[in-house]
N, C-alpha and C positions, 0 to 999 in steps of 0.2 A: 429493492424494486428491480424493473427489469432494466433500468437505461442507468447504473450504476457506474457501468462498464464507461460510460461518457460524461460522467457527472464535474467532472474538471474540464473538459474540453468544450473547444466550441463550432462543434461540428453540428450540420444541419438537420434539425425537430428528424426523428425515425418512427415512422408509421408502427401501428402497435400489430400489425403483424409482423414485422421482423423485429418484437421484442418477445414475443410469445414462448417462453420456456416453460421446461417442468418447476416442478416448487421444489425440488433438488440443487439444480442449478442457480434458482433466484438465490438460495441457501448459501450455496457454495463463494455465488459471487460477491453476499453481503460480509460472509467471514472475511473475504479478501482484506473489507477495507475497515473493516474494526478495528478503533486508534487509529487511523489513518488521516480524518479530518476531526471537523467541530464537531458535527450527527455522531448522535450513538444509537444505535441498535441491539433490537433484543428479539432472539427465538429459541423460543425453548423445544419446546415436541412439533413435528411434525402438522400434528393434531390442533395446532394454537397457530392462532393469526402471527405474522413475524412485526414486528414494529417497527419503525424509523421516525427517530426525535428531530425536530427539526428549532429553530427559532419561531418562523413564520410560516404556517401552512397556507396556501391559496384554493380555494375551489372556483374554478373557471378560468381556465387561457382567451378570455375575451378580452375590450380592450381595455377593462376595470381593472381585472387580476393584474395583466401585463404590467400594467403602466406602475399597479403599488410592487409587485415586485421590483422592475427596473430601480422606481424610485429609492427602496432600500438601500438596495445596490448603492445607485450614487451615493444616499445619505452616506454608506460604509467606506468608499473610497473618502469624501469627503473630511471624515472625521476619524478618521483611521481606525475603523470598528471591523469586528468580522461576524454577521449574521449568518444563519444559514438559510436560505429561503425557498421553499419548491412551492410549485404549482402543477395541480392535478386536474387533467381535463376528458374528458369522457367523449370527446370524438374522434374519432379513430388520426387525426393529426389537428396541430393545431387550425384555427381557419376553417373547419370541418362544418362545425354547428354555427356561425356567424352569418346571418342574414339581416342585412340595413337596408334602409334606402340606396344613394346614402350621397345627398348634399353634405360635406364635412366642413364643420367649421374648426380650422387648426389652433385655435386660441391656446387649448390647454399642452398641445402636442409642441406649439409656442417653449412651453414653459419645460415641458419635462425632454426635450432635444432641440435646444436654439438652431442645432444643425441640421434638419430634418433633410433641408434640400440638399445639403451638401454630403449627407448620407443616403441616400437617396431613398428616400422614403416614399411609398407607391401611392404619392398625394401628386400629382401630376396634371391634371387637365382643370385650370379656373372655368368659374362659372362663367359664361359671355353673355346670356339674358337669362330675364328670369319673366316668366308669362305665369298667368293666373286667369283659369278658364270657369265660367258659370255652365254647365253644359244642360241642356234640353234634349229630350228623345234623338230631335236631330241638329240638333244647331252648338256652334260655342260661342258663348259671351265673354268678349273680355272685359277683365275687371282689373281697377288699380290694383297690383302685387301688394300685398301686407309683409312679405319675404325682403329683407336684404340680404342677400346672400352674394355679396361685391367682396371679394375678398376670399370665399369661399373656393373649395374646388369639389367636384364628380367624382366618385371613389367606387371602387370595389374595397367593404370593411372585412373582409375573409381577406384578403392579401394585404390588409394593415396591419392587419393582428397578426398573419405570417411575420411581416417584417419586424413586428414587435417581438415576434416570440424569441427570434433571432438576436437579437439585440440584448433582451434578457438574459439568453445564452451566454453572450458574448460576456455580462457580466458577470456570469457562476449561477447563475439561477437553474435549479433543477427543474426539467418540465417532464411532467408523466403523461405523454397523449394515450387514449386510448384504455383510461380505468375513471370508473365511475364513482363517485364518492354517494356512497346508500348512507352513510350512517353519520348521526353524531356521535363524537365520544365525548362526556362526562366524569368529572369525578366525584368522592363521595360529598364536595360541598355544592354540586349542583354547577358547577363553571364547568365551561367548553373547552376540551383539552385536546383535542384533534379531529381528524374524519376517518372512517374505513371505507373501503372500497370494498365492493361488492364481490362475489366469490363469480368465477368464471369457471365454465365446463362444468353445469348445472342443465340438467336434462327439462323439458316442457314436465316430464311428469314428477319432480323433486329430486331424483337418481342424479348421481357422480358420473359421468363422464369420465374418458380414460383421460382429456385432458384437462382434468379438477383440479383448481389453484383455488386455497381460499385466500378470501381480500388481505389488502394488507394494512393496519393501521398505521396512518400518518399523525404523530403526535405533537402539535406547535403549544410554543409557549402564547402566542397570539395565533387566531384562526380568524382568517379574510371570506366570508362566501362573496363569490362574483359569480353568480349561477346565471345571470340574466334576468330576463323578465319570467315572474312566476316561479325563483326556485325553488326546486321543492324541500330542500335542506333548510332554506331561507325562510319559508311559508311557516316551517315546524318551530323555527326559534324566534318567530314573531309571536306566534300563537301563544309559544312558551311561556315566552316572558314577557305578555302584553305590551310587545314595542308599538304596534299600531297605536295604541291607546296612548301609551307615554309620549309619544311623537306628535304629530299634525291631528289625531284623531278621526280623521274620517276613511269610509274604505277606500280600496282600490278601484277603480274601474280602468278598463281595456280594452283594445281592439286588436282584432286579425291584420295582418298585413301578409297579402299573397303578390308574389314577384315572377318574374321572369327576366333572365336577363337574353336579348335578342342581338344578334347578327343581321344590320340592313343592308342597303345598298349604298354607296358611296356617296352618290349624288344626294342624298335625304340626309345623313347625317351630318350633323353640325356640333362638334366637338365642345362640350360646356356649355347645350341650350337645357333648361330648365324648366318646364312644366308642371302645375298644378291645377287640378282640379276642383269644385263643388258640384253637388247634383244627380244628375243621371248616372247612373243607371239605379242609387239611392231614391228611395221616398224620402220625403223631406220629414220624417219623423226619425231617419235611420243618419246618423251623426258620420261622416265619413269622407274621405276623399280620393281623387288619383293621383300619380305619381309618373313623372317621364322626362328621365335624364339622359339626355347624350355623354356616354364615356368614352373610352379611347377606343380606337382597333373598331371600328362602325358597329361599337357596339350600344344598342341600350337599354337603361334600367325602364321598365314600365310596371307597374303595381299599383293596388289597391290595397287603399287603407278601410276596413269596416268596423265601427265600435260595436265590443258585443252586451252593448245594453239596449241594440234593437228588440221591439217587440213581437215580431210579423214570425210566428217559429217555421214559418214554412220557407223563411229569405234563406239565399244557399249563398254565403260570400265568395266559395267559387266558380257559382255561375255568372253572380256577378259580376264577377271580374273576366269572366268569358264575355259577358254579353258588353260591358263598356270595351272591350279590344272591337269590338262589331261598329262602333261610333264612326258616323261620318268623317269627322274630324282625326279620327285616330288609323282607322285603317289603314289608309294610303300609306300612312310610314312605316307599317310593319309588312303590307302585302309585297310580297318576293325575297321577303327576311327568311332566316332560321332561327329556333329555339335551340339554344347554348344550354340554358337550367331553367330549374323550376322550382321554389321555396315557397315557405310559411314560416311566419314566426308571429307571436301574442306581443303587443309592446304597452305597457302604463302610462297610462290619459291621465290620472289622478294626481298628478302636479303636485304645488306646493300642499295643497289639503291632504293628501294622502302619504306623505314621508312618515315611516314608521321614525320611531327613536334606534337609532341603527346603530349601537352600542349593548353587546348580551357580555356577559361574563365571562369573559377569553376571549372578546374579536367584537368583530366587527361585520356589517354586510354594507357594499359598496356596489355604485354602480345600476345597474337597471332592475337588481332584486330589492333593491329599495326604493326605487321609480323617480328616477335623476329627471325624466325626458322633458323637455321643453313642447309641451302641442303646437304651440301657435307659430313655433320656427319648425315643426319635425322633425327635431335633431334632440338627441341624446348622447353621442360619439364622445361629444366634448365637454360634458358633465360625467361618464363615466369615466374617464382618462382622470381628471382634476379629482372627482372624490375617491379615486384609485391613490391619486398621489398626498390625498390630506391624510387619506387613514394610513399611509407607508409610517408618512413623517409622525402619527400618534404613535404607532406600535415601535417605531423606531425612539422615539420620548419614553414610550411605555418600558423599552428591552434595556435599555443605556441610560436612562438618567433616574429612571421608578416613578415617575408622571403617570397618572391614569389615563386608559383608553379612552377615557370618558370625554377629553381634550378633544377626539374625533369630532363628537357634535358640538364642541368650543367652535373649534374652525371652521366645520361645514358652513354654520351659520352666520360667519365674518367673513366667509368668500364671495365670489361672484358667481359661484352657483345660488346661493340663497337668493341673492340679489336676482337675479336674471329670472329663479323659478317663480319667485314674491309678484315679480312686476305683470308675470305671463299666468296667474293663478285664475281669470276666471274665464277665459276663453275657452275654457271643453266645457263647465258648468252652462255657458250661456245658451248651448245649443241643447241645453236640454229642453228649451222652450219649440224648438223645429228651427229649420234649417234659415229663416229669413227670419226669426227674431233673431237667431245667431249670429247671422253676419250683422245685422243692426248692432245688439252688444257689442262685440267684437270689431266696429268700425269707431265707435264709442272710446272701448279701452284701449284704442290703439292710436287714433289720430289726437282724441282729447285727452282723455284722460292718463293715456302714455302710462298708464299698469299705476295709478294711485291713486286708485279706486278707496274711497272711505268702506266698503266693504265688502267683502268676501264671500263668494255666491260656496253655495253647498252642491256637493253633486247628490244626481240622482238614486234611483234604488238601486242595488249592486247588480251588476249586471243578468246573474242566473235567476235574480228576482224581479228581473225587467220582462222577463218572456211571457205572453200572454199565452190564454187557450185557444189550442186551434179555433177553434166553433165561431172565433170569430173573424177568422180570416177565411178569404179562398186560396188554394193551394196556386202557386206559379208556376206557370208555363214557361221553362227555359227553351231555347230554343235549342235545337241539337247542334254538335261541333262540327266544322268545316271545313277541319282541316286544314285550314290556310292561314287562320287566325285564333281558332277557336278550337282546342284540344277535349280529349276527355280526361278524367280522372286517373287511367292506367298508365295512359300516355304521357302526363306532366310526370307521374312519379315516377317514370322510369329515370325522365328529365334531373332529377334531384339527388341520381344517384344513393337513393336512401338502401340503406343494408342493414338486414338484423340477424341472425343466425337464427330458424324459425326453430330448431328444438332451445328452447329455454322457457324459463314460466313469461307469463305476461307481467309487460311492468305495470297493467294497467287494471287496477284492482275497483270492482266493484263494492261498495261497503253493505249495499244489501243488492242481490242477486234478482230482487223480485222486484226492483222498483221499475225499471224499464219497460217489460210487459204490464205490469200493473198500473205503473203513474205516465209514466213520460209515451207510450205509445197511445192509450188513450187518450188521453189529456192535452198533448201536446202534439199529436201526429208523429211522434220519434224523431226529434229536432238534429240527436246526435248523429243521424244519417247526413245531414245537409252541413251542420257548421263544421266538422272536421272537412277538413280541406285534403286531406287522403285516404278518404272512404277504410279506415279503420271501421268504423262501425256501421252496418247493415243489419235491419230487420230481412231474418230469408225465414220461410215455413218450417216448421218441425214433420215429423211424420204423419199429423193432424191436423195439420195443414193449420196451426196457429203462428203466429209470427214467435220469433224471437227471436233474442241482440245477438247476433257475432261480431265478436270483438278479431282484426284481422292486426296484430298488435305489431305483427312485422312490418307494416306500410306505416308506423308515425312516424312522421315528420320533426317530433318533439316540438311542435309547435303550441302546447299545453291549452290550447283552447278551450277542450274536453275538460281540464279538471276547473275552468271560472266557467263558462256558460250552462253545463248539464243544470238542471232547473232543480234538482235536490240535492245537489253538491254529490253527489254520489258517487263518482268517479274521481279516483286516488291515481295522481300519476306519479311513476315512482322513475327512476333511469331502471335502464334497459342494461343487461352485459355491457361493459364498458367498449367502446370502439362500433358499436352499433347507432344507428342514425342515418341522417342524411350525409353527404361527401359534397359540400360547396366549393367552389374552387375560385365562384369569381362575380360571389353573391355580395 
């Protein structure tokens, strides 16, 4: 691979633009070190992917991947073992693609560095109150907090996972920023025996590029996906191998979460104040809320959350989230601000009912692609961190003493992840009744019943079969942007830094070409124009002046919203050329 050259040292994560060689040179510099460590390698012709063996492959430098390699790591010092362990992440550095809230609760970060603060870990500003608003067209209601968040602190999770990645470094951990993992690999008894990464310098029209590298297979004896929410590697070997089914059994359900991180004024901001919302700018049939953290440097986090098992297909979550910045109550503290950034990312509602069996044949999935997240606290940080460190300690049982992987879901479910997700299981279900039988449930399993509940509500229909037919709604009237508070669509995504090289094929495959003009534009109004959050998709006229889809596949976000809400599944999202995406820096 291309960071070879630094693969013992512990120099700081290098953008995958200053790793970008010919396939001559990746060659040259893998001969170097054959024999030289525990990895072995193999490339034969040119014409053939080059391979690299590893112990433990990772997909994702989030803060799942990090924390189970780190953990090896230690396990390896500890017991004086030598793994070899890399991680492969498809944003052009690490911190790139990570977008949270992000109230962080250190519990797990506790356990996998007792020294966080004395390493200085970019956990810095406690939480000082914590408010919970009911909000009306124009008014806010306060409500008793359901949040304890005492103890907590205000984070930027893109400069957690830097300082993570670093630290990985620090203990031999290979990081590949900037290659995309497209594939699984298999052997002939059907077990998960690595990843490939995808071929780079690959034309829009199928043609080689003069800068053509094909991928390179990453071979582990154990293979971790830590893809995030919705990965799409993760989705294939659920499907595979019926983990949904084998697990919790029910499906997934999700929501959009659209960010901004702002620059105020001095006098307004208040270092570790904490806001939550209910309500407005939602119908109270649409499950959702907002989000408004003071972080450090007068900056803060402001976002909406939207579930996409809304019905209304003409709802646009971000005008939504335009028009709640418009809020009485809210304006004042961002007018005479600047916008810093601008993100999206899908996160997993579907709690303890929805945990697949997260053990396939060669690894494991960790983290938010198996949908760790707590609803009722909005935090996932520190469930993915802890089941990043159970599965280290299984593959690590699994590589050194011949324990099965299988141990993974032994422990998942003797921790206090299980405990924590059990207690917190029926708080997204309840609001499938609307928004004030919800908080009724949900004031129920929280003050009485403290999560032990005799039984366990079901969620709803999966989300892309929650969308109704236009016909019975009327379309909404957003209001136009202001510029003061309220941006458009070109304007946030410049904000996001998002980059894709626009000659490459699209990573965004329709599986029938005729469904969108045929189904989802009559039917539905063309919903995928409104729920992508970066106008990737637009119906424009043909030369007949009939509508049809263009897909603008350079603007995703990788916010995978498109491939759970399109209303036929139709939409296949796959990675993009590796180092393509958004560039977060302080999301």
């Amino acid at each position: 691979m291309y960071k070879l050259i630094n693969s013992c040292s512990k120099s700081k994560l290098i953008p995958y633009s200053t790793l970008y060689k010919s396939s001559n040179w990746v060659s040259n510099e893998i001969s170097k070190y054959l024999g030289k460590d525990s990895r072995s390698y193999s490339s034969s012709e040119s014409s053939e992917r080059e391979t690299i063996k590893y112990d433990v492959v990772i997909v994702g430098a989030g803060p799942a991947g990090l924390s189970a390699a780190i953990r090896l790591k230690q396990l390896c010092q500890q017991k004086d073992a030598d793994l070899s362990v890399c991680v492969v992440e498809k944003g052009a550095e690490v911190g790139a693609h990570i977008l949270s809230g992000n109230v962080f609760e250190p519990r797990a970060l506790d356990e996998l560095f007792p020294r966080w603060k004395q390493e200085e870990a970019p956990v810095d500003v406690p939480v000082t109150s914590d408010n919970f608003w009911l909000l009306s067209k124009n008014h806010a209601f306060s409500l008793p907090s359901p949040f304890d968040n005492s103890g907590n602190y205000v984070i930027s999770l893109s400069q957690l996972v830097r300082w993570l990645g670093q630290k990985a470094e620090e203990l031999g951990v290979e990081i590949y920023p900037g290659f995309a993992a497209s594939e699984i690999l298999c052997n002939e008894n059907n077990e998960v025996t690595g990843i490939a990464t995808n071929d780079m310098g690959v034309a829009k029209d199928g043609s080689r590029k003069e800068n053509y590298q094909l991928g390179v297979a990453l071979k582990g004896r154990v293979t971790l996906l830590a893809e995030g929410c919705r990965g799409s590697l993760s989705e294939k070997l659920i499907k595979k191998y019926n983990l949904r089914e084998k697990g919790q059994g029910q499906h997934q359900t999700y929501a959009l979460g659209i960010k901004e991180v702002w620059e105020i004024d001095a006098d307004k901001h208040q270092p570790g104040s904490v806001l939550h919302t209910l309500g407005w700018p939602l119908d109270q049939k649409t499950y959702g809320g907002s989000f408004l953290y003071h972080m450090k440097d007068r900056q803060v986090a402001v976002g909406l959350v939207v579930a996409l098992n809304y019905q209304n297909p003409f709802l646009n979550p971000y005008e939504e989230y335009q028009r709640f910045k418009r809020h009485p109550a809210i304006r004042p503290l961002l007018e005479g601000g600047t916008v810093l950034q601008y993100g999206a990312r899908s996160l997993n509602e579907g709690g303890f009912q929805s945990i697949p069996y997260p053990v396939f044949p060669g690894g494991a999935i960790i983290g938010c692609s198996a949908g760790f997240l707590n609803v009722p606290k909005i935090k996932g940080t520190h469930t993915a961190i802890k089941s990043g460190m159970i599965a280290a300690e299984s593959a690590f049982s699994t590589l050194q003493e011949g324990l099965k992987m299988e141990n993974y879901w032994d422990n998942l479910r003797s921790s206090w992840i299980w405990e924590e997700l059990y207690a917190a299981r029926n708080y997204r279900p309840a609001f499938e009744y609307g928004l004030y039988p919800g908080l009724a449930l949900s004031a129920v399993e929280h003050y009485i019943l403290k999560g032990r509940s005799p039984v366990t509500l079901n969620h709803g229909k999966p989300d892309h079969e929650a969308t109704r037919e236009a016909q019975l709604f009327s379309p909404i009237e957003y209001p136009k942007p202001d510029g003061a508070v309220s941006f458009d669509v070109p304007t946030s995504l410049y904000r996001s830094n998002t980059n894709h090289d626009h000659d490459q094929p699209s990573h965004l495959h329709l599986r029938d070409p005729t469904v969108p003009e045929n189904v989802n534009l009559p039917k539905y109004a063309g919903p995928e124009a409104r729920y992508c959050p970066a106008h990737v998709y637009e119906y424009i006229p043909d030369e007949t002046g009939n509508l049809k889809l263009q897909m603008n596949a350079q603007n995703c976000l990788h916010c995978k919203a498109c491939s759970i809400k399109d209303p036929r599944q139709n939409i296949e999202w796959t990675v993009p050329e590796g180092g393509g995406g958004p560039g977060y820096t302080i999301m």
